[in-house]
VEXDREN-2710 file (C-alpha; in Angstrom, 1 decimal):
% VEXDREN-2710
k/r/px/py/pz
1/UNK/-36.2/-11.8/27.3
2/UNK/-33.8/-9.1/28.6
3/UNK/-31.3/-7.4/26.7
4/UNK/-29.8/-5.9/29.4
5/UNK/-26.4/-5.6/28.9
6/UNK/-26.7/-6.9/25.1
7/UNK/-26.2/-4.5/22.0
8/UNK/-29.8/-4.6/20.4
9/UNK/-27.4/-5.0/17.3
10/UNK/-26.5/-8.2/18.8
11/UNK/-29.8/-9.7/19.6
12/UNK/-31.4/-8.8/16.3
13/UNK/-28.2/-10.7/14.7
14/UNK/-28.7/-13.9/16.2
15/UNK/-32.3/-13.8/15.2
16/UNK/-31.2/-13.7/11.6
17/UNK/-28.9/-16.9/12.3
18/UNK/-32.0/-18.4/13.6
19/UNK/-34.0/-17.7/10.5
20/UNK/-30.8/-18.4/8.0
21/UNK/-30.5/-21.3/9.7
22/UNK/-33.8/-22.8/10.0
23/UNK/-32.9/-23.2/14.0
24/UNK/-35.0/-23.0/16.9
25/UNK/-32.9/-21.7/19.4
26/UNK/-29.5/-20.3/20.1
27/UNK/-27.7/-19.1/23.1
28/UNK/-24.2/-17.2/23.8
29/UNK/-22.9/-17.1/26.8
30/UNK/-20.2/-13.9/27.7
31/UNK/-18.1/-12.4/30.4
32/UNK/-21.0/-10.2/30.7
33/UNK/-23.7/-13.1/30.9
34/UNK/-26.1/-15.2/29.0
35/UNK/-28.5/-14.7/26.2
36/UNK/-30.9/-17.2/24.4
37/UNK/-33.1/-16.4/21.5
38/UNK/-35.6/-18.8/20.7
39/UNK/-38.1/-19.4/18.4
40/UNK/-41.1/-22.0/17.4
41/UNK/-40.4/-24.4/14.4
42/UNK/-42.1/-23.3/11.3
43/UNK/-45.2/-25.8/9.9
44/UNK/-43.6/-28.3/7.8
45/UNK/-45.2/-28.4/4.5
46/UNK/-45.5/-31.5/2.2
47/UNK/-44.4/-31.0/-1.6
48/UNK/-45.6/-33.1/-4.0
49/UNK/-42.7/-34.5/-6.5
50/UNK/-44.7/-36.4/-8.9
51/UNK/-48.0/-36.7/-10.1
52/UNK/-51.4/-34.7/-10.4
53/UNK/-51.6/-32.1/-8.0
54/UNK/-53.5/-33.2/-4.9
55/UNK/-56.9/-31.1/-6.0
56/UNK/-57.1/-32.8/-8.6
57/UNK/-57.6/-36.5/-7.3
58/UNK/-58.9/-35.4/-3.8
59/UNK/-62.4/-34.3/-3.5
60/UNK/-63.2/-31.1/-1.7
61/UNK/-62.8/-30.8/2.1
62/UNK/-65.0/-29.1/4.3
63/UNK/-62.1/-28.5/7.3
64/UNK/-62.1/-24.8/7.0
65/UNK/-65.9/-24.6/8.4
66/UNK/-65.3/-27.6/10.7
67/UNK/-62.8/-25.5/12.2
68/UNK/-65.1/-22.5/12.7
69/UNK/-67.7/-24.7/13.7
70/UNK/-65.0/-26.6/16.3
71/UNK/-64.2/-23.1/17.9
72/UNK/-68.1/-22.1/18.3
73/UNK/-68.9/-25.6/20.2
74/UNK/-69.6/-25.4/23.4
75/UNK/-67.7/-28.2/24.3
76/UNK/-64.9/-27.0/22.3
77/UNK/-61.2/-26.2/24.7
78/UNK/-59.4/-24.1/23.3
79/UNK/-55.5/-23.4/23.5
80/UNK/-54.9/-20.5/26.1
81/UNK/-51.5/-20.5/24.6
82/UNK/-49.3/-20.9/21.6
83/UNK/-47.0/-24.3/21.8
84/UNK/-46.8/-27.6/21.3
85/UNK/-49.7/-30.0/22.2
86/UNK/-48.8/-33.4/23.7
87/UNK/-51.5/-35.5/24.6
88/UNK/-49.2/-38.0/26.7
89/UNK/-47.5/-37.1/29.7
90/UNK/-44.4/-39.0/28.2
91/UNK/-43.5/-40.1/24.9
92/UNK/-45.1/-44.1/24.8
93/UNK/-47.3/-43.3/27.9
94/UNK/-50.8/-44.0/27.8
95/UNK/-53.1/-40.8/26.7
96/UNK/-54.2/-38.4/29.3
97/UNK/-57.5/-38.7/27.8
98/UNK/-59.4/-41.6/24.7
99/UNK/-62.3/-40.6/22.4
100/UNK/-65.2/-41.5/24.3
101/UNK/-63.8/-41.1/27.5
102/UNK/-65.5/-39.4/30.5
103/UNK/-63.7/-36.5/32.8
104/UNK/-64.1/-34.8/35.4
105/UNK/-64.0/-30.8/35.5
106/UNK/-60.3/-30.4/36.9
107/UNK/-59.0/-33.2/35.2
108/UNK/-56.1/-33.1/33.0
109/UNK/-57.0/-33.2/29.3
110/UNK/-53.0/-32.7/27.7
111/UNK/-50.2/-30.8/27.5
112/UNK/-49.1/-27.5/26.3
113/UNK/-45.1/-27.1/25.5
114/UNK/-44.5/-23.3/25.6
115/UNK/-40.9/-21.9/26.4
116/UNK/-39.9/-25.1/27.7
117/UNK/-42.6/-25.4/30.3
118/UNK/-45.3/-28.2/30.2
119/UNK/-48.3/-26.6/31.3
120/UNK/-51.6/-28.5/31.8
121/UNK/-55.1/-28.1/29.9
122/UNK/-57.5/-29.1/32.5
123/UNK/-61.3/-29.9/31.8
124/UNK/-63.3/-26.8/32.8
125/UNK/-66.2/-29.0/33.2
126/UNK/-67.6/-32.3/33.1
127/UNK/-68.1/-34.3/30.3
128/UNK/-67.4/-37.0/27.1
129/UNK/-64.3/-36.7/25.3
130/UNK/-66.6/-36.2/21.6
131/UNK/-63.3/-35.0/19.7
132/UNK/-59.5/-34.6/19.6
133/UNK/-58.3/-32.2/17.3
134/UNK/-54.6/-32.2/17.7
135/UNK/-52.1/-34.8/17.3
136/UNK/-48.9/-35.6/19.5
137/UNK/-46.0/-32.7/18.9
138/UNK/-48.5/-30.6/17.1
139/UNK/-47.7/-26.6/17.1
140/UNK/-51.0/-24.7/18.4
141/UNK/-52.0/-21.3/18.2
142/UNK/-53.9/-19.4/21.0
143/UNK/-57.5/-20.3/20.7
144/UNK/-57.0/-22.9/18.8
145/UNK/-59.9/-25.8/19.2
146/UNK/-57.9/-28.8/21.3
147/UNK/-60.6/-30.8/21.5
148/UNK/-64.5/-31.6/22.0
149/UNK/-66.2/-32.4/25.1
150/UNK/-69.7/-33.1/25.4
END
């Protein structure tokens, strides 16, 4: 983003709308030109109302090493990029890819949103869709496991 013509005042400013706010993304538009400051949605978070706290009727997990264990695979593709994950190239299409499925190195596996640009995780070699790790509209971090080929 260029603040080129912008009081650094200015720009700081609207990020604290963005934050107060709980908005994304914000844009003004002057005599002098245009600036847009945008940021990614924060994880939502479920709060329990009522009830025993989940740990105590849910037996341990073991995500936390499955997740180490997912990066290490090597089958694992990982996110070259923080954004959204969408594993459709339209909302209600068909998946680019199935558990189970076989691809080809090249072929498209789904999509990363980042700064409004759909960019396309490709299969850097051939194999068997073992695992997918994300769901549709999911935020993802850089290096992030997407999913497991074999």
């Amino acid at each position: 983003m260029s603040t080129q013509g912008f009081d650094p005042k200015a720009v700081r400013a609207l990020a604290e709308i963005l934050v107060d706010t709980g908005l994304t993304e914000i844009e003004i538009e002057t005599k002098d030109g245009k600036i847009r400051v945008a940021r990614l949605p924060a994880p939502v978070t479920q709060h329990v109302t009522a009830g025993p706290p989940p740990a105590a009727t849910a037996a341990p997990q073991a995500a936390p090493a499955a997740v180490a264990d997912d990066t290490k695979h090597p089958g694992a593709v990982l996110s070259p990029m923080v954004g959204v994950a969408y594993l459709a190239p339209e909302p209600g299409a068909a998946p680019f890819v199935t558990i189970g499925q076989s691809v080809t190195a090249g072929q498209t596996l789904l999509l990363i949103e980042a700064m409004k640009t759909y960019n396309q995780i490709r299969a850097q070699k051939a194999g068997t869709v073992l695992r997918i790790l994300v769901e549709p509209g999911q935020p993802v971090e850089y290096g992030q496991p997407l999913l497991i080929l074999e």
